[in-house]
C-alpha angles and dihedrals in degrees: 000000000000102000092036079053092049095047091050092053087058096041083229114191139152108313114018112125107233120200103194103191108212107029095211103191096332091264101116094039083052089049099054097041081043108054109004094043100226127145102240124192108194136192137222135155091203122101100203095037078056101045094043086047105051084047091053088046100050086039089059087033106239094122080122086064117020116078114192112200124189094204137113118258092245091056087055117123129180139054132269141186091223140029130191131184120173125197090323109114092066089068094055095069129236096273078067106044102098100043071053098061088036099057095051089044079055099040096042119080118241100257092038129115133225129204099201101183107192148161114249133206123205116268098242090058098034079103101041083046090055103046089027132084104225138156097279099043088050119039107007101039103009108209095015155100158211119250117214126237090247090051109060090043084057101052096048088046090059111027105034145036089240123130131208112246112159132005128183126186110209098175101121094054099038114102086043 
């Protein structure tokens, strides 16, 4: 439900050209190649998320459609119609949030869209989360961080020509 959430948000079909930036384990790169017929590129910097993926994709087929890049977001060329990015940037830091948001305004095409799940922190200990060691940038996402909601409207405001359309705040179900 997740990944079919995250596609209609998009408005993904046959044709449109999806970046997904952090591969994860290739399923939702799958997903989206698989029923929405889209060509997707997606990044990891991890080897073996790369390797595992690229396995999962040839085993379901989709090698036509599924690109698997080992490459940081910030090497990333190209354009593309849609962009996706679940639950990664908080994985960055905070010292690397903004060349985050500047490198999708650059890779996405004017009229695209992109669906940016995240984790969010509350505004007033989004600086105690970045100078801190807590929970999440230690043992959840080591090295990391959360951004704050603030934050990231901030940051698009300010670095891209991105636009808001659409925010909603899962907090409550999540954990189920």
């Amino acid at each position: 439900e997740k990944f079919d959430r995250v596609c209609r948000r998009l408005r993904l079909e046959p044709g449109d050209r999806l970046l997904e930036i952090g591969t994860g384990w290739g399923t939702f790169a799958m997903h989206a190649a698989e029923h929405y017929g889209c060509e997707v590129t997606t990044t990891t910097i991890s080897r073996r998320q790369a390797e595992l993926a690229r396995e999962r994709i040839a085993e379901a087929g989709l090698s036509d459609r599924v690109a698997v890049v080992e490459r940081d977001f910030a090497e990333l060329s190209g354009s593309y119609n849609k962009l996706a990015s679940i639950e990664m940037i908080e994985t960055v830091g905070w010292r690397r949030f903004d060349e985050f948001f500047a490198t999708c305004d650059r890779l996405l095409e004017p009229d695209g869209l992109m669906c940016h799940q995240i984790i969010t922190i509350d505004d007033s200990a989004y600086d105690a989360e970045k100078l801190g060691r807590s929970f999440i940038n230690t043992l959840i996402f080591e090295g990391g961080s959360l951004p704050s909601r603030g934050y990231v409207d901030g940051a698009i405001g300010r670095l891209t020509d991105m636009r808001p359309v659409g925010f909603e705040d899962i907090t409550t179900s999540y954990p189920e």
